[in-house]
C-alpha positions, 0 to 999 in steps of 0.5 A: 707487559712487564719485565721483572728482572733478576736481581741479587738481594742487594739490588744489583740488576743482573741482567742489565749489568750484563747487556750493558757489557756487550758490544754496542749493536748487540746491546742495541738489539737486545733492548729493542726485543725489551721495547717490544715485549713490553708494547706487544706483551705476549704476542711478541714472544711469537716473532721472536726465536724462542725454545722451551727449556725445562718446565716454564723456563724457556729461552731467546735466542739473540745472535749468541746471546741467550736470556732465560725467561718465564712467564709469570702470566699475561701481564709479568716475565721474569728474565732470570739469566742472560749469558753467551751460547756455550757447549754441553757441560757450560751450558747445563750450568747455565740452566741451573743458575737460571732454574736456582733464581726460579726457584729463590723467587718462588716462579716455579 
């Protein structure tokens, strides 16, 4: 499977730039769920923690790490937002940036 990530229009991967900031055993864990998503596809959403969202735009749950994803079909998910667990009125803010970038690459 691929992993389509969100970047900005000059190029600036997000998501990674993201992980990358992270302490080294979370950031470890993070790119190992990658590995695996991209070997297993679509089966390995079913061993990870994952809740639906709104819509098609579900969620992984990493320790405290959230990444907000859709799948596109068998074969594509784009991660569109990755960012620390937060209460309420961060979190609903969160959900929007991630359902703006949906909606800016036409996923849904």
């Amino acid at each position: 499977m691929n992993i389509i990530d969100y970047c900005t229009q000059g190029g600036k991967n997000l998501i990674t730039d993201y992980i990358d900031t992270l302490p080294p055993d979370e950031r470890l864990r993070i790119y190992d769920i990658r590995f695996i998503i991209r070997e297993k596809g679509l089966e390995a959403f079913q061993k990870l923690q994952t809740r639906p969202l709104r819509g098609k735009l579900w969620e992984i749950k990493i320790t405290q790490t959230r990444i907000m994803y859709i799948i596109i079909d068998s074969d594509n998910v784009v991660f569109l937002h990755i960012c620390k667990k937060q209460k309420n009125r961060a979190e609903k803010q969160e959900l929007n940036k991630a359902l703006q970038r949906a909606k800016e690459g036409h996923y849904i």
